[in-house]
N, C-alpha and C positions, 0 to 999 in steps of 0.2 A: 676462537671458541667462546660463545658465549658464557660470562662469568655474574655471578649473582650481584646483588647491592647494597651490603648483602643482608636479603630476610630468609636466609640459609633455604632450603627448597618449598619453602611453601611460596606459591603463588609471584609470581613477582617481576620486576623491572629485568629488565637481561642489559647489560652494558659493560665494556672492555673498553682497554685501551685503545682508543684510533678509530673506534667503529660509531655509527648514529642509531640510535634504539630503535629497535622494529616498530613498522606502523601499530597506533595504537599502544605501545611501549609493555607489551605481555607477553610471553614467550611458553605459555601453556594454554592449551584449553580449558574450557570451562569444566568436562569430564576428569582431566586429569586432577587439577585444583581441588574438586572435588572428592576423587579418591584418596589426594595426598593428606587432606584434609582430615577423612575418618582415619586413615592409620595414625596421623600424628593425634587428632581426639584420642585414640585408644592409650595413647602414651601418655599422653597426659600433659607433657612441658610444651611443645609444638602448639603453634596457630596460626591459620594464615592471615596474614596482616593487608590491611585495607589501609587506604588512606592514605596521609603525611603523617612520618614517622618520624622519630627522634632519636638520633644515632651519637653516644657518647665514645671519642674516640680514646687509645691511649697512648701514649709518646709514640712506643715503637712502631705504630702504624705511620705517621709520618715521617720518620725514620726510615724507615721500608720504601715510602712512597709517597715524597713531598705533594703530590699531584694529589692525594687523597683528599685532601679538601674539596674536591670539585666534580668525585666521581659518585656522592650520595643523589642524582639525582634532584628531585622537586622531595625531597626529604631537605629536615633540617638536621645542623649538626653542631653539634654544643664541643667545646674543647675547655678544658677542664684549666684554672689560670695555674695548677700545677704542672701541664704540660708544658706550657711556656716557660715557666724555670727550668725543664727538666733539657728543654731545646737550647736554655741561655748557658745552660751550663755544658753541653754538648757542641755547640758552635766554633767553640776553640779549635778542637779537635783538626788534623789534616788528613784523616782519612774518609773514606762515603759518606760517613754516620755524620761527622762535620760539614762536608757541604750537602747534606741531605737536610742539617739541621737549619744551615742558615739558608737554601731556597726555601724551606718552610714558612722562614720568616720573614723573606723578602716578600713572598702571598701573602703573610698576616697585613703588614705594613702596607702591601698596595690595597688590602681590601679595606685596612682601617684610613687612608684615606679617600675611599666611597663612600663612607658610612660609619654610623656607631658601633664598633666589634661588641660592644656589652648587651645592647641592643638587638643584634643583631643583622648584619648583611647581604644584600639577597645577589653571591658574587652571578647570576646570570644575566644579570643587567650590564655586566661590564667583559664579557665572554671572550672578546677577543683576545684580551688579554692571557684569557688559561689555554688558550690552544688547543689543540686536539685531545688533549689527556680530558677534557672535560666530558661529565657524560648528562645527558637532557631528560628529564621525564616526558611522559606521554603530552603531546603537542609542543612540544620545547619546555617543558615547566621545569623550575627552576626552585632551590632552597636557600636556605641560610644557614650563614656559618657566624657564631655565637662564641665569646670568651665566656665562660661562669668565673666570677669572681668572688663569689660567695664562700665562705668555709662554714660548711655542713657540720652537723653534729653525725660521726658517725655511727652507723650501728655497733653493739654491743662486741659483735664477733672481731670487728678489726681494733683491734686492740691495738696497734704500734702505728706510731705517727714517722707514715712510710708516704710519697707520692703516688705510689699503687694505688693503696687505702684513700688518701682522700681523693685519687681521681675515681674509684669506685663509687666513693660518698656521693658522689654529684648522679651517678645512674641513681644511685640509691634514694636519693632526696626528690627524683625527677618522678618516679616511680612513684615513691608513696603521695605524691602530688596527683596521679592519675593519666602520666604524661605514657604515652608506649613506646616505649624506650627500649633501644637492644646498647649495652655495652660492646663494641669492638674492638679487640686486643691480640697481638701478634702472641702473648705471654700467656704460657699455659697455665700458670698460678694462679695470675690473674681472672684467667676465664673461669678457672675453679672457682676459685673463691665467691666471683660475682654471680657466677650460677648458682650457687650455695647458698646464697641469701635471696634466690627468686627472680634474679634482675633475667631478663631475654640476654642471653651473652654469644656472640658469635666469632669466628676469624676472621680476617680481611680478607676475601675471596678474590677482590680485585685482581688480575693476574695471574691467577690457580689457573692449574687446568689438572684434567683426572691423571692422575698418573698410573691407574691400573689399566685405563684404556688408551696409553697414549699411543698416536702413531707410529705404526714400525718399522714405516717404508718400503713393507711386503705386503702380498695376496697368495696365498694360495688358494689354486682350481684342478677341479677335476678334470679332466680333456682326454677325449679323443686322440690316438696316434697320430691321426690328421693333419690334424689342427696346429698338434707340434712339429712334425714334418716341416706340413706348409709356411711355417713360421720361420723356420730356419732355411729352407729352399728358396723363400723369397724376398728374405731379408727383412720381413717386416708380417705384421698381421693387422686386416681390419677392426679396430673397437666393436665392430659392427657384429664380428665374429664370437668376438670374447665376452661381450654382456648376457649373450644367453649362460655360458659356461660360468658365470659369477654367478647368475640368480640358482643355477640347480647347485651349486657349492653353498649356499645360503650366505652370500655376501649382498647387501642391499646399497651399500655405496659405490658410487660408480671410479673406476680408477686415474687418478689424478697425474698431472703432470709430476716424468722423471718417477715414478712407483713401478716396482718390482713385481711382478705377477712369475710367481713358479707355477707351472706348467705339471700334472701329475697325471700318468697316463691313466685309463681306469681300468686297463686290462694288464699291463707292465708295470711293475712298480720297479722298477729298475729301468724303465724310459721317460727318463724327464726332459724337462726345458726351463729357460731362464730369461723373460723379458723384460722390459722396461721402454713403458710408455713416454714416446718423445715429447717430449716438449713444444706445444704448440700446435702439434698435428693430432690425426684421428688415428693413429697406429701403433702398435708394442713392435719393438725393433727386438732382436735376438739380442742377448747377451754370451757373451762365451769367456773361458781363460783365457788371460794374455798369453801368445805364442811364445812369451819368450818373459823372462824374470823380472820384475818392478825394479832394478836396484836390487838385486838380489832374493828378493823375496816370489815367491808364487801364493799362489791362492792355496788354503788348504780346506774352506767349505766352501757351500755358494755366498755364504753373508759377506765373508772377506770378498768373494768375486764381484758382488757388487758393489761394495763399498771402493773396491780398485776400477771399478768401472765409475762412479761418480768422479773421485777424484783424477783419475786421468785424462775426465770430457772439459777440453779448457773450456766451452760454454757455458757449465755451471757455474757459478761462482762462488756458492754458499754451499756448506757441508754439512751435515753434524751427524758425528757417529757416538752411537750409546751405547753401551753395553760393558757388563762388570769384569771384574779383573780376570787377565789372561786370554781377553776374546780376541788381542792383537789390536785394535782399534787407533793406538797411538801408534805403534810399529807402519801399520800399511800408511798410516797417515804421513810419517816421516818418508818411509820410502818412496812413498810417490812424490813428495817435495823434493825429493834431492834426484829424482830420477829427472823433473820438472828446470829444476834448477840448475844440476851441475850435467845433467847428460842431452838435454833436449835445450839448453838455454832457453826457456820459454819464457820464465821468469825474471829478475834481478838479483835476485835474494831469496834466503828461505828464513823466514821471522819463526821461532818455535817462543810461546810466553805460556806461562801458567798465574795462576793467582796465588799471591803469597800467605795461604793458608794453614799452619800444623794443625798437623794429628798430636793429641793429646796434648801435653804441658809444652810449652814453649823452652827454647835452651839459651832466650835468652842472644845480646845482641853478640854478633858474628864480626872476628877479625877483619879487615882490608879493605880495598876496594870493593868498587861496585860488583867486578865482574868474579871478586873472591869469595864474595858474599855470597852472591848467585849460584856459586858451585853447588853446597847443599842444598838450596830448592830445585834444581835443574839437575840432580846426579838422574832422575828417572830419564832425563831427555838424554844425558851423555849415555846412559845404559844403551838405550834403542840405539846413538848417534855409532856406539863404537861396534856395538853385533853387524850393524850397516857396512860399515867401512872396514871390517875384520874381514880374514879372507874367509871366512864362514858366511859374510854376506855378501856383498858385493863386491864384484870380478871388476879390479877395474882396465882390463887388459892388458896393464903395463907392470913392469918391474919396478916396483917401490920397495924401498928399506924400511919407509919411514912406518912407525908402527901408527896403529889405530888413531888413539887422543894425538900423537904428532899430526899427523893427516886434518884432525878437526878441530887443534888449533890454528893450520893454516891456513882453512877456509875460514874462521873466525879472524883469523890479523889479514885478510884481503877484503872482508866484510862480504863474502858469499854467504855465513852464516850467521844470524846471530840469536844471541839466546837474551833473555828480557823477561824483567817481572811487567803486569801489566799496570804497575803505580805509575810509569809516566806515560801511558799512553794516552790521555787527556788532552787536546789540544792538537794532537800530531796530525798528519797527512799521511797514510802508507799507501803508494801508489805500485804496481809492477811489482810485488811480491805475494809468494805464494805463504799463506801466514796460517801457522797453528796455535791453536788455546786449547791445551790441554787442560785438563782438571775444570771444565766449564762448570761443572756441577756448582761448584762455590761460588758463581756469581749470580747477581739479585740480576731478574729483568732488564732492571734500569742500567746495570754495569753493561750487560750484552749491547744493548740498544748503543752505549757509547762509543763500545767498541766496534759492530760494525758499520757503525756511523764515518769512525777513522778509516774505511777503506776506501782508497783511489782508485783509478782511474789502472783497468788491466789488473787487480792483485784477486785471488782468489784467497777466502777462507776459510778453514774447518775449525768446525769448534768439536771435541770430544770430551765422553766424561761417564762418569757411573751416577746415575741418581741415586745410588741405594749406599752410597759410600760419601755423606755429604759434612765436611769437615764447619761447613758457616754455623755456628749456631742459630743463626738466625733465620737458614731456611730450611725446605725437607723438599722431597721429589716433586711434589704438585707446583711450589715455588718457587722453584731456583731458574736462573735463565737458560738452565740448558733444556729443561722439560720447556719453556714456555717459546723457545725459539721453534723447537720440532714441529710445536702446535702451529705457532702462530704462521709458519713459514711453509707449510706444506702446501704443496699445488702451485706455489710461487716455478715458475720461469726457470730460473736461474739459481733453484734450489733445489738440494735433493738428502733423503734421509736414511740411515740403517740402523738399525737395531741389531747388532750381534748377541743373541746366545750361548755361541759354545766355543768355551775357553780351550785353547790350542798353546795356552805356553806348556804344562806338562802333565802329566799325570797326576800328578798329586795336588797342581794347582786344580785343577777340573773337581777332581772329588773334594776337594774345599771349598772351591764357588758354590758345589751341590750341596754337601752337606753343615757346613757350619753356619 
């Protein structure tokens, strides 16, 4: 999805990560520009920006996203010499924020030997080196990235001698120079503030994607008995068939590989259907309930049924299911791993990892070992692991004594199971495992990207998660990697999406999801 550059919606450069800027590098017409143009006149702060522009960054954008040096386009980009200190003092660090801080600075130091960083750099002359994260303006054009080494006098209103403040001061000082400057900052204060004093202030859009319109791995259409019939009589139905029944349902996107199309009769509303378009071909195949229990569980709307149909097709490989608490999402996720795993051996192993994220105040470091430690972040995964393996979930034909947690410590000591933060997974190889990331929501892009980077050869992965329940501070629904994967991964092959709605743990959670 194309992601701004960001001159927030007026007019402008379209480029993301991976992709090469449309011809001509503009992604509006001239009507639209125009219209967007009087609404933002009427308001007064909006304008649409022409030209090379002058983008003031702040820490935490490289923080977020070492690669942002190189995604401004044939704009230039000033970085404040407070940033630098603020990266020298973060570097230590052994978590993201520390190796986010020192690839930042291994870009500084290879760009400062091209060239004068005070001067400024022009890093498109030297491209290969950035790789694909780099994004080009209109005919390959290319900007500079600039250290400010100056300490400004600043305005009146920033009173405290903060690095916020004086990396403000530098928008500030560029500005009343006559320079058209947007400050970009991940920090809400910040934006305040800098907007407050006049400066153009925007987010790092880089990587955003809408999250009120994100993909939901559904369609619903209106249809004919017919149509549904013939779709299930014959195993399969023409695309051919179904675009006219999208355009009278007022859908204008055509349906993508692995998407779900519900089926609504227009004379029955109690005669439905359930497809999903295969992969690679021009047809929606039928969908139906499994005959017989995932590991104990069955489907109890159609979203779960689709999402047991993604995950049980070994030819997908990538999963992501979304949706808020109580929609089942990690439940069907586990069960089908272990139906994958320990009943169908199709698998090696079943990897379940979360990211080591609290909710609220932290309690602070945990007794034991590694795998004692792990208890409290992973009790959500023994919850699901033991309802599974109770005789309330899955039968496992035989007379066992052994109770529930006995049972799934000893698929844990033969290494069928294992449970894992995902702090070492850097460096690894997972090949022949059926792998879950729970709680995705708390990881940045860049983590995702790592992560299924680590996938071998035969392992399939799901990643689930709540955007709307997002513990990082650092990100929010439009940011985090679990909304940016759905985006970015849709119509892919060997991927496929759902979005669950309706919470099925119980009564009382359902009227909580609704009303609090």
């Amino acid at each position: 999805m194309p992601i701004r550059d960001p001159r927030d919606e007026d007019g402008s450069v379209a480029f993301e990560s991976g992709d090469a800027p449309p011809p001509g590098g503009t992604t509006m017409s001239g009507e639209k520009k125009t219209a967007r143009a009087a609404v933002r006149g009427k308001a007064g702060r909006r304008r649409v920006a022409t030209g090379v522009r002058t983008f003031v960054i702040d820490t935490n954008v490289v923080l977020h996203n070492p690669a942002a040096l190189f995604v401004f386009a044939e704009h230039n980009l000033v970085i404040p010499f407070a940033v630098i200190e603020e990266l020298d003092k973060m570097k230590r660090k052994d978590d993201d924020l520390g190796r986010n801080a020192r690839e930042c600075i291994r870009h500084l130091d290879w760009l400062r030997n091209k060239g004068s960083l005070t001067e400024g750099v022009n890093w498109g002359e030297h491209s290969p080196r950035v790789g694909a994260a780099a994004k080009l303006g209109p005919e390959g054009k290319t900007g500079t990235v600039r250290i400010d080494v100056e300490e400004y006098e600043r305005p009146a209103a920033l009173v405290e001698e903060s690095p916020d403040n004086r990396i403000i001061a530098v928008a500030w000082h560029l500005k009343c120079r006559g320079s058209d400057v947007t400050f970009v900052s991940k920090d809400l204060a910040a934006r305040i503030k800098s907007d407050s004093l006049g400066i153009h202030t925007e987010d790092f859009e880089n990587q955003k994607v809408d999250a009120d319109r994100l993909y939901t791995g559904c369609v619903t259409v209106e249809s004919p008995r017919s149509v549904i019939d013939e779709m299930y009589r014959d195993r399969m139905l023409a695309m051919g068939k179904l675009r006219p029944l999208l355009a009278e349902s007022g859908h204008d996107d055509e349906v993508i590989a692995n998407q779900f199309v519900y089926f609504r009769d227009k004379d029955d509303a109690g005669h439905t259907g359930l497809g999903r378009r295969l992969a690679d071909t021009d047809h929606v195949i039928p969908v139906t309930n499994l005959r017989k229990p995932v590991f104990g569980i069955i489907a109890r709307n159609s979203q779960q049924t689709m999402a047991l149909d993604l995950l049980m097709d070994d030819e997908i490989k990538f999963v992501t299911l979304l949706g808020s608490a109580g929609t089942g999402k990690t439940l069907v996720a586990i069960a089908a791993g272990m139906a994958k795993v320990f009943s169908e051996e199709r698998y090696e192993k079943l990897l379940v990892a979360r990211p080591i994220m609290p909710l609220g105040r932290d309690i602070g470091y945990l007794p034991g070992d590694k795998d004692e430690k792990l208890t409290a972040w992973m009790q959500p995964i023994f919850d699901n692991l033991t309802y599974l393996m109770s005789t309330r979930g899955a039968n496992s034909g035989h007379a066992d004594s052994h109770t529930a947690e006995q049972r799934i410590q000893k698929l844990m000591a033969d290494g069928k199971l294992v449970l894992e933060p995902l702090t070492y997974i850097r460096g690894r190889s997972i090949p022949h495992q059926f792998m879950i990331v729970d709680e995705a929501q708390n990881l940045t892009p860049h983590e995702v990207k790592t992560i299924v980077s680590r996938v071998g050869e035969g392992t399939k992965l799901i990643l689930t998660g709540d955007i709307q329940q997002i513990d990082n501070p650092y990100l929010d629904s439009s940011s985090n990697g679990l909304s940016y994967a759905v985006e970015r991964m849709k119509g892919v092959a060997l991927a496929g999406h759902v979005t669950l709605s309706k919470s099925e743990r119980s009564e009382l959670a359902s009227i909580a999801a609704a009303r609090l």
